[in-house]
N, C-alpha and C positions, 0 to 999 in steps of 0.2 A: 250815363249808361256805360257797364264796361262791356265791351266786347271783344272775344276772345279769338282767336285764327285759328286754324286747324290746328298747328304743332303744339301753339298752346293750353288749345282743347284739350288734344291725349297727355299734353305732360299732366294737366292738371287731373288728367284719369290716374296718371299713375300716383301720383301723390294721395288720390283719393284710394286707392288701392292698399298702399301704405298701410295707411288710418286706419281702414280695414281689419287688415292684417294683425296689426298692431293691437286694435281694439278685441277682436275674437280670440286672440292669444291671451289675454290680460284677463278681459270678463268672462266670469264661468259662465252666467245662463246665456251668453253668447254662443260660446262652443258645446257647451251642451244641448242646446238644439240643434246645432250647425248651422246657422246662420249665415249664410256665405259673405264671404270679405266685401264683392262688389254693391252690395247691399246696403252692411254697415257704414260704409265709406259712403257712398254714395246717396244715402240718406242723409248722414249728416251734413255732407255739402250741400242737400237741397236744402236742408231745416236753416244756415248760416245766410244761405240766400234769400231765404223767404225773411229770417229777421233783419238782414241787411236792406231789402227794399223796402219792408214795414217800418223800420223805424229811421232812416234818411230817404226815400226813393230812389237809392240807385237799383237800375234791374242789372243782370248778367244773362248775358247774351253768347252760344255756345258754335260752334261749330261742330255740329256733329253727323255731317253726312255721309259718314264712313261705316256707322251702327248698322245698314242692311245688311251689306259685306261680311262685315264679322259676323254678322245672325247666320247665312248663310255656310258660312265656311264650318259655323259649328256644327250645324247639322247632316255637313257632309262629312264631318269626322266621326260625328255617332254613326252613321251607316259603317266609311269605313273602320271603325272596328264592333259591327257586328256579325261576330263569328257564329253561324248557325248552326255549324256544329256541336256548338254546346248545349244546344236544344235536348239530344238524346243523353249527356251526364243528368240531367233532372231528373228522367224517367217519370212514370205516373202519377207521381205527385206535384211535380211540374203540369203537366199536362191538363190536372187538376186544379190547380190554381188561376192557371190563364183561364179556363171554361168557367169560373165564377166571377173573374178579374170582369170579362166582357160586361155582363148582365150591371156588375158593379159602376163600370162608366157609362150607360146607361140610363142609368136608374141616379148617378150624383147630379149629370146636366139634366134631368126632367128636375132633380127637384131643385137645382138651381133656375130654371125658367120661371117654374112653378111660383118660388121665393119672389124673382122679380116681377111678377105678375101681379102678387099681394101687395109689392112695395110700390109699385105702379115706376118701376126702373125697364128700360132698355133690354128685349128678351138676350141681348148681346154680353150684356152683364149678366141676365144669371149665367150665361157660358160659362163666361169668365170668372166668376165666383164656382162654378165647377170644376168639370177636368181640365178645364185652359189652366187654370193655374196651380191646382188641388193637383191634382198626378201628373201636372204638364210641368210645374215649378214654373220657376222665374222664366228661363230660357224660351220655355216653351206659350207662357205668358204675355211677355214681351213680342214673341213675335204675331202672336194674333192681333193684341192690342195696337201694336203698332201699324197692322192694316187696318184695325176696324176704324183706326185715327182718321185714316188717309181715305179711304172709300166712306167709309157712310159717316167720318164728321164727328165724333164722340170723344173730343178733346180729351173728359174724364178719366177715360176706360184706361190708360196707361197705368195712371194712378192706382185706381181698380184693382188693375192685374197686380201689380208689385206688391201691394200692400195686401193684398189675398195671398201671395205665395207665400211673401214671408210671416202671417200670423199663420197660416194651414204648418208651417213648418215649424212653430210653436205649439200647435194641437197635436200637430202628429207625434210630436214626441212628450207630451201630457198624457193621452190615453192610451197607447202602445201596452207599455210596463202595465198600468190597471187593469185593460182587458185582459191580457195574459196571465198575470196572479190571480186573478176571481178564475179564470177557466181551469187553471192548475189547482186550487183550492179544491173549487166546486167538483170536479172530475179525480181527486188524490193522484195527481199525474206527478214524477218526480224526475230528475234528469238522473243521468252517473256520475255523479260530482265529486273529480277526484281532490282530497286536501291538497295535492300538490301540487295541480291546474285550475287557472284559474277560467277555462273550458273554450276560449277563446281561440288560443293556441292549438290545442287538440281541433278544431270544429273546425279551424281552416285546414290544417294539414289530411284530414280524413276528406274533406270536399277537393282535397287538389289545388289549393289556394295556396300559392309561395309569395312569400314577399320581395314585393320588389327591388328592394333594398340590395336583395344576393344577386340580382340579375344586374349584366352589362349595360349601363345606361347607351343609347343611341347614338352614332355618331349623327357629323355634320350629313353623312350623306342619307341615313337615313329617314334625317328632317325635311330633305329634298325631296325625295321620293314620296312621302306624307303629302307635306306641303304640292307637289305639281299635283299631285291623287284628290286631294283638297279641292283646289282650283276647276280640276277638273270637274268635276262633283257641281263647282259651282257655275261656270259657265255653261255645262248641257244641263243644270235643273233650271235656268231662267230661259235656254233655250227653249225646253221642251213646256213648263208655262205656259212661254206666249206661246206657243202651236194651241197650248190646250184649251187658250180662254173660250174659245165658241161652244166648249163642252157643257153638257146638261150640270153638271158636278162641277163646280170649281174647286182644285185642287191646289192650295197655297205651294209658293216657287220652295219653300224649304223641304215639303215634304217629297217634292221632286229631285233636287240635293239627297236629301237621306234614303232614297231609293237608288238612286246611281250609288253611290257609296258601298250600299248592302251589297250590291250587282257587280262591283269591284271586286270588293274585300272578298267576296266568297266563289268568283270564277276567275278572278285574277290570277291561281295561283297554278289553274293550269295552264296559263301563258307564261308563265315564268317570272308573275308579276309578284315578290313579297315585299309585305308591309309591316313595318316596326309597330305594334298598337301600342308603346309609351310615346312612341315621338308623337301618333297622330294624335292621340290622348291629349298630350300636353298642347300641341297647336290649337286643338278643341278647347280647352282649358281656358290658354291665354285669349281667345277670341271668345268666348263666353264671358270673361271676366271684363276686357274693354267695352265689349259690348251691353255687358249688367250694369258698369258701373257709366259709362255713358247714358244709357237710359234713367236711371236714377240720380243723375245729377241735373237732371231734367226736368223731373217731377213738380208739379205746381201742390204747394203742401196744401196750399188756400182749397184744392181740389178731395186733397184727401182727408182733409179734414171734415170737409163736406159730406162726403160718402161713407164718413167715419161709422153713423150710428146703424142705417141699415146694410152695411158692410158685416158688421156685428154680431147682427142678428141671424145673415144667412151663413156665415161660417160657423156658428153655434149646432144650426142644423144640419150641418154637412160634418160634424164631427160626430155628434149624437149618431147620427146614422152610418156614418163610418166605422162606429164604436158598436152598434147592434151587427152591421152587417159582418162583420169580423167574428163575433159571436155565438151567432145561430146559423153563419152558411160557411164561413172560411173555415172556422174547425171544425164543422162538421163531414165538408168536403176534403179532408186532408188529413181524413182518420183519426179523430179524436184522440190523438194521441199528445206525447209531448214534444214530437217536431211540429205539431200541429197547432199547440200554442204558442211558441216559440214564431211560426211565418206570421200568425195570426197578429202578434203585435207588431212584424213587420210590417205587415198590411196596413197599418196603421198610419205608418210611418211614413210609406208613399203613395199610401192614399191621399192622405191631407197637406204631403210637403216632400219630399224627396227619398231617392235610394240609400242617401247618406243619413238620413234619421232612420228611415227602416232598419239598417246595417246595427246603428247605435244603440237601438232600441233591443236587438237582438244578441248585442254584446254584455248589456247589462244585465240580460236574463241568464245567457251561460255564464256568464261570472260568476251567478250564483245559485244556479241550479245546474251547471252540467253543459257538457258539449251539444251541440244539435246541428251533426257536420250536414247532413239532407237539407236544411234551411238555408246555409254558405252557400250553398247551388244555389237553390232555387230563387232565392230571393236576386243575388245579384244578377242573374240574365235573366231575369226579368224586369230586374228595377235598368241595366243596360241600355235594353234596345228594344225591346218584345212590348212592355208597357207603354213605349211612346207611338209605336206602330197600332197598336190596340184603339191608343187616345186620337189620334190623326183619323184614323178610319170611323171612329163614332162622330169626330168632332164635323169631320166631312159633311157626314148623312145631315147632319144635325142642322149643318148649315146650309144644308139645299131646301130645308122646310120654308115652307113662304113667310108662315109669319114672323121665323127669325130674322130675315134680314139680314144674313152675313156677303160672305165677299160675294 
């Protein structure tokens, strides 16, 4: 048996980082669905593991009891940088999107229950095969699973969740682009597509969108002030937790984190309190990725393989249906226009996998049909901080029902 100590645990995060890295940089359908680095890496190291005790019996054994911590600290970074002022740049058609977004998560975990019902699986895992990891991603994945591990025993569901986020994050950017050309087809919708743009460029600069590039990157002291904002975030949400447990509603310690954050970021500034949102971004960042690729060097492959086929089955339908519901309610709700196909294959995007598919997915389509600067809003402060707030509050209700059996 090898067993590894804590420092050698994270180095060998970072080497798995690396690989990552390295691999999403090199393979196109890699970075074309965006795949994230902690993922790639972090698979492969479990796949080396599993063949390495399949065919000698050595096992590898991990120090990894620093992964709450990081879960934590990132979700106190998405609060602090959720800027709610940017709520009213969206305007109506924002406003419009979130009122079917709701109905949408919803309607993914019944028919994720629903799936597990048939399959005769854990009502925990349809969750999980819904908006845990379908509009929750990896991050938000990992952290249910990793309590549903710990309170109700369901060794599996780790597996479950990773391997849901990351194929939802290969649908989502499968059906996106389709939905959106049959809606532009069928409706003769066209963008303004000028030969000289390639509509990208235009679509951020019209939505307000600069590149980060031109701006002063943050100093030392900025990372500080993030970082103590962080911290803070993370000792009064496990503070305020345990106050809550006797509540009717159990409310998980991160979404306590990414409410303090919110409550920072947006009345901090009339105490004199600012905040860099590249430094906290990137502290978010790096503690999302130790903590992804920690999780996933964990993973019992023996487990996912297991789960492989009716895994399959319900993400098939949660694509189909994500692919309808996009169709007859998104652009219809968003004025059948062609900003209106354009979010709709957003929708697509982090419906079934992340903000960074939706983003990509929306990139392809101005590339070649024209700018759609109204969708640069809306999509990203929603894909932000608004859609994870949406997903917490159904995920909650969801799991105060008796026969789901969550926290």
């Amino acid at each position: 048996m090898i067993s590894l100590s804590a420092i050698e645990t994270l180095l060998a995060c970072c080497f798995v980082l690396v690989a990552g890295r390295v691999l999403t940089s090199r393979v196109g359908v890699l970075a074309r669905y965006s795949i994230p680095d902690p993922v790639v890496g972090g698979m492969l190291f479990a796949v080396l593991v599993f063949l390495l005790t399949d065919f000698s019996g050595v096992t590898v054994s991990l120090e990894a009891n620093i992964r709450p911590t990081l879960m934590l600290i990132f979700f106190g970074c998405v609060g602090l940088t959720a800027n709610l002022k940017l709520l009213a740049a969206g305007g109506p058609r924002l406003i419009a999107f979130l009122l079917v977004l709701v109905p949408f998560v919803i309607l993914q975990n019944a028919i994720g229950l629903g799936m597990a019902w048939l399959l005769d699986l854990h009502p925990l895992m349809g969750l999980v095969a819904g908006s845990i990891a379908l509009v929750g991603g990896h991050g938000t994945g990992a952290a249910y699973a990793s309590s549903f591990a710990d309170v109700n025993n369901i060794q599996n569901i780790m597996a479950l969740a990773m391997t849901a986020a990351t194929i939802g994050l290969v649908l989502g950017g499968l059906i996106g682009g389709p939905v959106a050309e049959r809606l532009l087809k069928r409706h003769k919708l066209k963008g303004s597509l000028d030969p000289a743009d390639t509509g990208v460029g235009a679509s951020n600069a019209a939505a307000g969108i600069t590149d980060s590039t031109s701006q002063m990157p943050p100093d030392s002291g900025s990372y500080i002030v993030s970082l103590t904002a962080a911290f803070v975030c993370l000792a009064g949400g496990i503070a305020l937790a345990e106050l809550a447990q006797g509540w009717p509603v159990n409310i998980p310690n991160f979404l306590w984190c990414m409410l303090i954050g919110i409550v920072i970021r947006n009345l901090g500034g009339r105490l004199g309190l600012k905040l860099d949102d590249q430094a906290t971004e990137m502290i978010g960042t790096l503690s999302l990725s130790i903590f992804l690729g920690l999780t996933m060097m964990t993973l019992d492959v023996d487990s996912v393989l297991a789960l492989a086929g009716p895994l399959a089955i319900i993400l098939l339908v949660q694509a189909i249906f994500a692919a309808i519901y996009a169709s007859l309610v998104v652009f219809r709700a968003l004025k059948k226009d062609y900003e209106a196909a354009v979010i709709s294959a957003a929708f697509c995007g982090f419906s079934m996998g992340a903000t960074a598919t939706a983003i990509a997915n929306m990139q392809a389509l101005v590339r070649r049909h024209g700018p759609a600067p109204e969708s640069f809003i809306v999509v990203p402060v929603t894909g932000a901080f608004l859609v994870d707030i949406i997903n917490v509050t159904v995920l909650t209700t969801f799991l105060s029902l008796p026969f789901v059996g969550g926290l």
